[in-house]
Structures are given as structure tokens and as C-alpha cells.
C-alpha positions in Angstrom: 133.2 127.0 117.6 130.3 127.3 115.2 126.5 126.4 116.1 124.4 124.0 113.9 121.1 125.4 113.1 118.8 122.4 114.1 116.4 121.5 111.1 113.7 123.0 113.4 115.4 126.6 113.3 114.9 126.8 109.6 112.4 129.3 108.1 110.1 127.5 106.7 109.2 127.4 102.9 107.8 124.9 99.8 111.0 123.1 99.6 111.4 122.1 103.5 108.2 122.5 104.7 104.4 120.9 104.0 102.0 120.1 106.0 100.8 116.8 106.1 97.3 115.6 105.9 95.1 112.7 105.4 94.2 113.8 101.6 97.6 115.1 101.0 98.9 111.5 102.0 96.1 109.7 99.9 96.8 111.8 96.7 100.3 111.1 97.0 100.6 107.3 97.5 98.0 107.3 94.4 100.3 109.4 92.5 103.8 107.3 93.7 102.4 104.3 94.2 99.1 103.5 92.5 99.4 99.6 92.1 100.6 98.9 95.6 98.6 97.3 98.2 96.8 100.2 100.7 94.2 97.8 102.1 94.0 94.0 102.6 91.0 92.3 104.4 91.0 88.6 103.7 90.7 88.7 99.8 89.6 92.0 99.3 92.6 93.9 98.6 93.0 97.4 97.2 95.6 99.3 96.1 96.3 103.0 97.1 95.1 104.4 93.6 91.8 102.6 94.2 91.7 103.9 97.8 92.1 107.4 96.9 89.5 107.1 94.4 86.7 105.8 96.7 87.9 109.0 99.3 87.2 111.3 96.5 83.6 109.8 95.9 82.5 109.5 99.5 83.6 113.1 99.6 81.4 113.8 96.6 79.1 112.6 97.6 79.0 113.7 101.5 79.4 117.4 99.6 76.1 116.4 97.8 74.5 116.4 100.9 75.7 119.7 102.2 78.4 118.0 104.2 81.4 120.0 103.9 84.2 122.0 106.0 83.3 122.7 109.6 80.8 119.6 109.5 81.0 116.9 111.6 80.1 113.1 110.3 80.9 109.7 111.4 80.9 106.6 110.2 79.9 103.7 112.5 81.6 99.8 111.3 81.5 97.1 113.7 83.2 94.0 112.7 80.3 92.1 111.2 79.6 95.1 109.1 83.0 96.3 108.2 83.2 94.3 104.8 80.4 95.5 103.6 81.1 99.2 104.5 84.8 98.8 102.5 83.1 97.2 99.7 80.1 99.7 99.2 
């Protein structure tokens, strides 16, 4: 009787194998699907092309201030101000 490798067993490489992060997800729903809905709060609605736009400019911008890898930032949104923080 012949073992199955499971998927896990398999030597990993570009075809089987990426990691997945929060950037890596944004580019790629920009790039698949740009026009589809990503964020919806009442009437403000964006779409995931928007959404990874506005990452790459806070990013910018946080870099512009020295804040880069290895730094720690927060951003504090309670529900009164949470609007205001998505539409800035």
C-alpha cells in the first residue's frame, strides 16, 4: 500500500508556498478585484483598490515621520470618531 504525502510534507517553494500578509492581501484584492466593495459604513463605501491606496499613503506618510520596521504605532478610533478617521 502506498502513503499520500499530506500537502504539509511538501517542500516548500513559489508555486505552493507564500506567506500571507496584511499588505500582501491588500495589493492583491487591488490587483483582482479593484472595483469591489472592501469597506461599507453607512454610505461611505470603498472598494479594495481605494483601500489599498489609502494603506500606501498612511504608510508614506508614517515613513515620513521616521516610523518604519521595528516601530510601534497605534491608532486609537472610538465609535464617535471612527468616520472621521476612515474618511481622513
Amino acid at each position: 500500500m502506498t502513503t499520500q504525502k499530506d500537502i504539509d510534507d511538501l517542500p516548500k517553494n513559489s508555486a505552493n508556498y507564500t506567506a500571507l500578509t496584511p499588505l500582501w492581501f491588500l495589493k492583491r484584492a487591488a490587483l483582482v478585484h479593484p472595483n469591489r466593495r472592501s469597506l461599507v459604513h453607512g454610505s461611505l463605501v470603498f472598494t479594495w483598490l481605494q483601500t489599498y491606496q489609502r494603506c500606501c499613503r498612511l504608510a508614506s506618510a508614517l515613513s515620513r515621520h521616521s516610523v518604519g520596521f521595528g516601530s510601534t504605532a497605534t491608532m486609537a478610533a472610538t465609535c464617535s470618531t471612527s468616520r472621521k478617521a476612515i474618511m481622513d
